[in-house]
N, C-alpha and C positions, 0 to 999 in steps of 0.2 A: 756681506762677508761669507764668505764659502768654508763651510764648515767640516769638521773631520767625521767622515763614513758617508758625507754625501756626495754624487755624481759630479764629477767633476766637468765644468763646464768647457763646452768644445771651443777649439777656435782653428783661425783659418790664418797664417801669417809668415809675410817671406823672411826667410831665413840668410845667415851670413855667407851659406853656400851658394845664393842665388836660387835657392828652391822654395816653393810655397809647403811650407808645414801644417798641419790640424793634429789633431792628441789623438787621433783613432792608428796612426801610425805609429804610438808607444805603447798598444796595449801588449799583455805578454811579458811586460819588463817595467818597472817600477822607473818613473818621470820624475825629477827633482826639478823641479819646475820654479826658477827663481828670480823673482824682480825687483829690479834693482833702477835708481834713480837715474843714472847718468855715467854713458863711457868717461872712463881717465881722470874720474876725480877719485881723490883718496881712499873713501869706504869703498866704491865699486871696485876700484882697483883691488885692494885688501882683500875682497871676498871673492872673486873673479879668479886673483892669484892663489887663494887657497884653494876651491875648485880643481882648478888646475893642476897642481902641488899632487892632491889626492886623487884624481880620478884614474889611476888604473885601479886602484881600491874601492872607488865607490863601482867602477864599469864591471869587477871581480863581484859583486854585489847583486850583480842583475841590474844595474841600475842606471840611465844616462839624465848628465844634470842638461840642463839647457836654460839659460840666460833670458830674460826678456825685457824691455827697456824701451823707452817710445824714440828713441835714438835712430836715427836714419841706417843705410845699411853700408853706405858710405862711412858714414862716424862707427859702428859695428866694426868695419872692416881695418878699420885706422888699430881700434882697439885691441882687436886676434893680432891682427902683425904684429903691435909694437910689446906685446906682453906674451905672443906666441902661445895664445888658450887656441887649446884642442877641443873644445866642444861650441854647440851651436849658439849664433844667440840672434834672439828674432827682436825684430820691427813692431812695434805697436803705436804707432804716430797718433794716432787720435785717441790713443789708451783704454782702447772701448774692451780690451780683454782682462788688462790690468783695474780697468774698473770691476768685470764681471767676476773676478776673483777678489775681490774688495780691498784689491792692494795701491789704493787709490785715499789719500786722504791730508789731514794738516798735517806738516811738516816743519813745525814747529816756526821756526826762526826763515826757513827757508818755501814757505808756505804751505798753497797746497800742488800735491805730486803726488809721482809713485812713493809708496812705503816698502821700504826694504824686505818684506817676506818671501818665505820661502812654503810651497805646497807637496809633498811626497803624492804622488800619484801612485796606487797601486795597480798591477797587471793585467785587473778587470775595469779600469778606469776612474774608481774611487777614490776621495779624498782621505788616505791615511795616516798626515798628520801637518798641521799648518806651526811654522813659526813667523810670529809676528812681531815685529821691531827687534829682528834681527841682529847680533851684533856680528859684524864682519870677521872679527878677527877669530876664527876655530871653527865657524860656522859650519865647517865641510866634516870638522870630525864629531859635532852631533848629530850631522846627519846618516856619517857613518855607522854611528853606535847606536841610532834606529834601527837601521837596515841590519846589522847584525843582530838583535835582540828580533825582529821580525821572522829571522831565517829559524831561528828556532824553532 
């Protein structure tokens, strides 16, 4: 599990726009870096859509969220269309980044999978602050209310 004030671990992964992403291109700006179980079921939907909802305020913040999910870039692409999210959301098929950020574990009734967390990435690439079992619904305005208590 990747801890808060440590180095945030790199990764290499293509993205909804067809481009291959790594963390060394959000330094300078705080990364809301969040992984979530699966496009178009309920909770993802819920937090995806609140995302959403907020992000001129969270992007007003210095700050871009971006999605992660071992979901194909095809199912990715299904997802942005039909809910029209304006931010990125990457590919992890074999879940080897969603494991390296220890957001990889039981899931209770639904085994084991991704765990719903969320990692703030600060502007020098460290780990600023991790939520873990996540609850979807608001989840964007405490991230919000980080990043404003941070700017301070």
């Amino acid at each position: 599990m990747v801890e808060e004030n440590s180095v945030a671990p790199d990764f290499r992964l293509e993205g909804s726009d067809g481009k291959s992403h790594s963390l060394s291109e959000f330094k300078g700006k705080y990364l809301i870096l969040y992984f979530y179980p699966k496009d178009n079921t309920p909770g993802c939907t819920i937090e995806a859509n609140d995302f959403n909802n907020n992000l001129e305020k969270i992007e007003k913040l210095g700050a871009k969220v971006v999605g992660v999910s071992k979901d194909g870039l095809e199912s990715h692409g299904k997802f942005k269309d039909k809910y029209e999210l304006s931010f990125l959301l990457l590919s992890d098929p074999e879940s080897k980044v969603i494991k390296a950020y220890g957001a990889y574990g039981d899931r209770g009734i639904f085994g084991m999978g991704t765990l719903r967390n969320t990692y703030v990435i600060d502007k020098k690439g460290k780990v600023a602050k991790v939520y873990s079992k996540v609850n979807p619904r608001g989840h964007a305005k405490e991230i919000i209310e980080f990043l404003e208590s941070s700017a301070r």
